[in-house]
C-alpha positions as CSV (number, residue, x, y, z in Angstrom):
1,X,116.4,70.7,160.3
2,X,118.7,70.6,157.7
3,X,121.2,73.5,156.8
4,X,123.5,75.1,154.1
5,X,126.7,76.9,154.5
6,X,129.1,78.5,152.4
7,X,132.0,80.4,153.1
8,X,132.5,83.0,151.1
9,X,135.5,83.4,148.9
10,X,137.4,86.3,147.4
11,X,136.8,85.8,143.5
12,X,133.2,84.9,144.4
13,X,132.4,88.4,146.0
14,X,133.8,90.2,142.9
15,X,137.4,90.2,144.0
16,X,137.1,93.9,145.7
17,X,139.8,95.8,145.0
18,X,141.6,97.8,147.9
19,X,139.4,101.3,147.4
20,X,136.6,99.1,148.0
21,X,135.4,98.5,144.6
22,X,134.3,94.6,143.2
23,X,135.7,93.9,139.5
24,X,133.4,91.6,138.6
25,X,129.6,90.9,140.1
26,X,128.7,89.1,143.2
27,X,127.8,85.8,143.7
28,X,128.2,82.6,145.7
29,X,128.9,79.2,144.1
30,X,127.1,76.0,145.1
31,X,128.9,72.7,144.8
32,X,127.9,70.5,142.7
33,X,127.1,68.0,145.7
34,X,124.3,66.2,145.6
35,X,123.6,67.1,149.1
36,X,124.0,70.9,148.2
37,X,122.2,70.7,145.0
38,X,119.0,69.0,146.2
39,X,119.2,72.2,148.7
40,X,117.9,74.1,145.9
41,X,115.6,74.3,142.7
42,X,116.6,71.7,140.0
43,X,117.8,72.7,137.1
44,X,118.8,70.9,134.0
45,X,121.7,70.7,131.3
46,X,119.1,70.6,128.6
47,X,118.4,74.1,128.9
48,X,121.5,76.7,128.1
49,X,122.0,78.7,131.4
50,X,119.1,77.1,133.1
51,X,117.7,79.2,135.8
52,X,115.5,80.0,138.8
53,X,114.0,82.5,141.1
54,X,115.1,81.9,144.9
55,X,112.8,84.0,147.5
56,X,115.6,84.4,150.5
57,X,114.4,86.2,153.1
58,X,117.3,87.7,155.3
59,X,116.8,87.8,158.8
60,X,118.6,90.7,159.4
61,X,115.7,92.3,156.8
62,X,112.7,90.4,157.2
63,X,111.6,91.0,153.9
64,X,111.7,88.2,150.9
65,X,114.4,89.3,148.7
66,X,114.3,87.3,145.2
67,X,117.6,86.5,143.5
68,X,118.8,84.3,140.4
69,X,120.1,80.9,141.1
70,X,121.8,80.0,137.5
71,X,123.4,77.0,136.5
72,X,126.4,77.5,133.9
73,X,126.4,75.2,131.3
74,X,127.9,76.1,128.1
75,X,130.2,73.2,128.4
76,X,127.4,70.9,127.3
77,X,126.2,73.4,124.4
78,X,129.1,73.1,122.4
79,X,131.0,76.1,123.4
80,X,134.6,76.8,121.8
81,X,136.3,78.8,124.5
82,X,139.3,76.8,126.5
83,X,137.1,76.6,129.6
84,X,133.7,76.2,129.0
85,X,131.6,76.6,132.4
86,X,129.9,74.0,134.2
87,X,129.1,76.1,137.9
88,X,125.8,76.5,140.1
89,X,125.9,79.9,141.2
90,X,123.5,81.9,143.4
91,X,123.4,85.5,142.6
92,X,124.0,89.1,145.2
93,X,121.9,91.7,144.9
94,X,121.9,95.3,146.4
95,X,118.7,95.0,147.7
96,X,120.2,91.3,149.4
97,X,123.5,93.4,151.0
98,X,121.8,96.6,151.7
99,X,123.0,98.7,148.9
100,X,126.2,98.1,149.8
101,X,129.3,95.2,150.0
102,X,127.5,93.8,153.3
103,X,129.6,90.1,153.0
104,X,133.0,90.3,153.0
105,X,135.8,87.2,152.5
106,X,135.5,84.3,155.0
107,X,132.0,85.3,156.2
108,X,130.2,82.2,156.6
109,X,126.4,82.1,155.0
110,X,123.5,80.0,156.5
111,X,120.9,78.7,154.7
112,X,117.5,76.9,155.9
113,X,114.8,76.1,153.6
114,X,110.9,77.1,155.1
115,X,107.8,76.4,153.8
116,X,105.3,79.4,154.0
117,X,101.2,78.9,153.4
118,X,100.9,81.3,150.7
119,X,96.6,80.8,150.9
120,X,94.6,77.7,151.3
121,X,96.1,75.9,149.0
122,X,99.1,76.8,148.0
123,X,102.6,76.9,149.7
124,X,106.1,78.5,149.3
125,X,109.5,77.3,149.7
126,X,111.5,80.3,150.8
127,X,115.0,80.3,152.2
128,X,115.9,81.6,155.4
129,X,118.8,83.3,155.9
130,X,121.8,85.1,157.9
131,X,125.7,85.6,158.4
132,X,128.6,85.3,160.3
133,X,131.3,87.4,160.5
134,X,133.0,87.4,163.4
135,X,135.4,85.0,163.2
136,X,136.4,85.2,167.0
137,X,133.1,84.6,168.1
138,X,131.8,80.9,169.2
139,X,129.3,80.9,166.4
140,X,131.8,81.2,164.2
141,X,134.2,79.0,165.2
142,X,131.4,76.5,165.4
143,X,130.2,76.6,161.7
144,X,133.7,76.8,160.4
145,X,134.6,73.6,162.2
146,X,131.3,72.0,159.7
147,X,132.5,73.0,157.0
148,X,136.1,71.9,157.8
149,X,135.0,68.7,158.3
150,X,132.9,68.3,155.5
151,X,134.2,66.0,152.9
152,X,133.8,68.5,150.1
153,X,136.4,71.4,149.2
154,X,134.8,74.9,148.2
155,X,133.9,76.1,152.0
156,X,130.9,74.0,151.7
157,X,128.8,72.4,154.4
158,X,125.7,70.6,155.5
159,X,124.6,70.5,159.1
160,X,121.7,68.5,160.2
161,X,119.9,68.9,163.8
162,X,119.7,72.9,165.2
163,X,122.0,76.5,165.1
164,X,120.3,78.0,168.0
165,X,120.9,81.6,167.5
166,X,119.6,81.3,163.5
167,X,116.2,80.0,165.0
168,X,116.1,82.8,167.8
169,X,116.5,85.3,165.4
170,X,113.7,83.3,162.9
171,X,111.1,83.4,165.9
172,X,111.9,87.2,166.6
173,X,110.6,87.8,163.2
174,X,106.8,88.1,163.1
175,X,104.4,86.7,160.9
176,X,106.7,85.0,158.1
177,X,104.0,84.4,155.8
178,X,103.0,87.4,154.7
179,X,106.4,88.5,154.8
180,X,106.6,91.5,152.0
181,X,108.3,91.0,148.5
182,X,111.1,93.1,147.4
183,X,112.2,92.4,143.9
184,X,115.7,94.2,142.9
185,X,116.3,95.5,139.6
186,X,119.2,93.4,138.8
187,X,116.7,90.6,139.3
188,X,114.4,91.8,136.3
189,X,117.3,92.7,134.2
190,X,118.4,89.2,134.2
191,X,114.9,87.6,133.4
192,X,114.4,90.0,130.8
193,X,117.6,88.3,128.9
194,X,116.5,85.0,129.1
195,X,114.8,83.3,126.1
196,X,111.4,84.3,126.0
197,X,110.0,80.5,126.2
198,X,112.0,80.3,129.6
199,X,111.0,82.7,131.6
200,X,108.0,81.8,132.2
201,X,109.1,78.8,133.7
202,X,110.9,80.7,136.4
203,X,107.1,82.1,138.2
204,X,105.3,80.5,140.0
205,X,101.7,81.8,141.6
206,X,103.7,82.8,144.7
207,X,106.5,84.5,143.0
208,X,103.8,86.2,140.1
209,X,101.3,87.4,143.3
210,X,105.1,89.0,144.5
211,X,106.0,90.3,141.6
212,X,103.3,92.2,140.1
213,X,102.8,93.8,143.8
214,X,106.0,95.1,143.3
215,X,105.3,96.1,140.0
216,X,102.4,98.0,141.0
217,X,103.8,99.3,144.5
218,X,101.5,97.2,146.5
219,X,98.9,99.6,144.9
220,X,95.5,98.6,143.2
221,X,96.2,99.3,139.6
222,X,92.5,101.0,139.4
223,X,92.2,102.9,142.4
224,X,95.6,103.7,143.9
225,X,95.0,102.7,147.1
226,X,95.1,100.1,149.5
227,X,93.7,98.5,152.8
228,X,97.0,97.9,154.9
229,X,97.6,96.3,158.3
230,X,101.3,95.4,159.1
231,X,102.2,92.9,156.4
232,X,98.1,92.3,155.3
233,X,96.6,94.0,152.4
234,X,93.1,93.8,150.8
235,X,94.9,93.1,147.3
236,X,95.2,90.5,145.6
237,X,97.4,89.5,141.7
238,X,94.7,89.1,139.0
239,X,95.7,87.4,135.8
240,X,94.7,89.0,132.9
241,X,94.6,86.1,130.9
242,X,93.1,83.6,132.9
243,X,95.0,80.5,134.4
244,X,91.9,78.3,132.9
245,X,92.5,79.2,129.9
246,X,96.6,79.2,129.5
247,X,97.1,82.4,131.0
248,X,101.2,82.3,132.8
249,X,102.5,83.2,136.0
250,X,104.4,86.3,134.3
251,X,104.5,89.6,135.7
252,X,103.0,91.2,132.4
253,X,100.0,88.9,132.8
254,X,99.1,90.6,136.0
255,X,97.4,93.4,137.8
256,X,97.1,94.6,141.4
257,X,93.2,94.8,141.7
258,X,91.4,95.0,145.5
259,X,89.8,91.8,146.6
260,X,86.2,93.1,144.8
261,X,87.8,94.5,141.6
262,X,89.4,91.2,141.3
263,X,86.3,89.5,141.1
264,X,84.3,92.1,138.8
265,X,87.3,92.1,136.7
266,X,87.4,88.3,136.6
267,X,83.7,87.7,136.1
268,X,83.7,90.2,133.1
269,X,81.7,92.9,134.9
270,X,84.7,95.6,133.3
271,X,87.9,94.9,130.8
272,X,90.6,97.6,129.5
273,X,91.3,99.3,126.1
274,X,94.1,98.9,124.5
275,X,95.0,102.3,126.1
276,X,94.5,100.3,129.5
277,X,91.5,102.1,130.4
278,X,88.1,100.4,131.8
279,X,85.7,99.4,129.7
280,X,82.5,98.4,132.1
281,X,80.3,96.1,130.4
282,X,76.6,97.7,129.6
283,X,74.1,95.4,131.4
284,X,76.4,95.9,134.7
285,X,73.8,97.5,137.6
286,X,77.2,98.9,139.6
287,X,77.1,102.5,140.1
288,X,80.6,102.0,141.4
289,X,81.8,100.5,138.7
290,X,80.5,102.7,136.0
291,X,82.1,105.9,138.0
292,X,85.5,104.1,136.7
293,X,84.3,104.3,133.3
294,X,87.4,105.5,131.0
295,X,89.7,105.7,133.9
296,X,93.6,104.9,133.0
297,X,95.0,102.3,135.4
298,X,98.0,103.4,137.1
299,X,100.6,101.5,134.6
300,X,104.0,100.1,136.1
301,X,106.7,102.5,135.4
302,X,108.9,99.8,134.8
303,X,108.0,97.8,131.2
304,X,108.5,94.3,132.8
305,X,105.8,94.7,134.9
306,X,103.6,96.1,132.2
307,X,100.6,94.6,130.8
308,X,101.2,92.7,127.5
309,X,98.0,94.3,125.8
310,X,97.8,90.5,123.9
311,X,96.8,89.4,127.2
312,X,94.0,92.4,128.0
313,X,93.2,91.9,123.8
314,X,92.4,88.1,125.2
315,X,90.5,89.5,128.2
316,X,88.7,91.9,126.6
317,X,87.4,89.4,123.7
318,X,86.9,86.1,126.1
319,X,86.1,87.1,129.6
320,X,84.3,90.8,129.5
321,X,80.8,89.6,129.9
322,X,81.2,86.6,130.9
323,X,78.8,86.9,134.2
324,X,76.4,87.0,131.4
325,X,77.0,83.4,130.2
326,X,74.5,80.9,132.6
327,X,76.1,78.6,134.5
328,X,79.5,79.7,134.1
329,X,80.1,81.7,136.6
């Protein structure tokens, strides 16, 4: 197994003032290392400010906490000012420190990546990880020596083989894979600002299916309700606009239906007005279904997580009816 630690530095934690207060935001830089940078997503110089959407999931929460991992480029985008950045950084969040300055100067930050079976065919690479603070304290003292010793300056470090009490505290967590998303706001502020033909770039179906359960509070959007045991729910993310025919992995092209709404929604059996409510199809036999006639889905309170009514204009024209259509379905 291979890790990543960082130490983390004054200026990078927002330089907290004496009342306890951060002047700037919170972050942690990444060395530009190849070792530490194949660690995490690629990104490129080609696109200003190029970023990605990191699923961490904290041990000490044991919930997948989303964060922005942006590179800092403007020094290859022909910025004028006197030092023009050129700096991985990854991003804090409150939901990340608990609402509150959890790391503090000298804390030492592990990092292990996992991969998590998402369904049958798809997987996830999240990012495991946990801290150090106690400085007097064997685990400490061990870590620091890595990063020491490493032959890069920054409190940087790469350890290969196994940190015993980060994988006691990874198998005290239960069932990993359906761990549950918590996206922060300062998370959808950022992706809001990025250039609209970038973001959707950042989702993938793992991070969308996250995403729009959030949005919709692990809800169905139709019935308000859901089938819950532990971590397993009977929802599912339906796109709008469908994948086959160029729907994207945003937020906005999603709804949280139940596993059967998914399918009549899908199929064609219903669509929604442009006032989002349900439109069931005529020559559909479900008593069910026509008893949601006119119903108003429950609609994300925050807009990022709305649905862009291009994408239910795109529904409503292409797929309502489609279990009609022989051989198609």
């Amino acid at each position: 197994m291979r890790y990543y630690l960082k130490k983390c530095g004054h200026q990078e934690l927002g330089s907290v003032r004496a009342n306890g207060t951060p002047q700037r935001g919170r972050y942690l830089l990444t060395s530009m290392n190849e070792n530490v940078l194949s660690f995490f997503p690629p990104l490129t110089t080609a696109q200003l400010n190029d970023s990605a959407l990191i699923p961490i999931i904290p041990l000490y929460l044991g919930e997948k906490v989303y964060c922005n991992y942006v590179y800092h480029n403007d020094k290859f985008h022909g910025s004028t000012v006197a030092h023009p950045r050129n700096e991985y950084r990854l991003y804090l969040n409150k939901t990340l420190e608990e609402d509150r300055l959890l790391f503090a100067a000298e804390d030492i930050i592990v990092f292990r990546q996992e991969q998590l079976r998402i369904d049958d065919e798809e997987e996830q690479t999240v990012y495991l990880m946990d801290f150090l603070h106690d400085q007097e304290s064997d685990e400490y003292r061990t870590l620091d020596r890595v990063i020491r010793d490493y032959p890069i300056r920054g409190g940087y470090g790469i350890l290969d083989g196994s940190i015993d009490w980060f994988e006691t505290r990874v198998q005290a967590l239960p069932q990993l894979e359906n761990t549950v998303a918590v996206i922060d706001e300062t998370v959808t502020t950022r992706v809001e600002h990025i250039q609209t033909d970038a973001v959707a770039n950042l989702f993938n179906a793992a991070s969308f299916r996250d995403f729009v359960m959030t949005g919709y509070g692990n809800l169905c959007a139709v019935t308000g309700t859901v089938i819950r045991y532990n971590t397993y729910m009977n929802l599912e993310a339906a796109h709008i606009k469908p994948r086959s025919h160029g729907g994207l992995y945003l937020p906005s092209n999603g709804l949280a239906l139940s596993r059967d709404l998914h399918w009549a929604f899908d199929k064609g059996f219903f669509t929604l007005n442009d006032n989002l409510e349900i439109m069931v199809h005529p020559d559909t036999t479900s008593e069910y279904l026509h008893s949601l006639e006119g119903r108003r889905i429950r609609v994300p309170d925050n807009p990022f997580f709305a649905p862009d009514l291009e994408n239910v204009r795109y529904h409503r024209d292409n797929v309502y009816g489609l279990f009609l259509t022989t051989g198609r379905l």
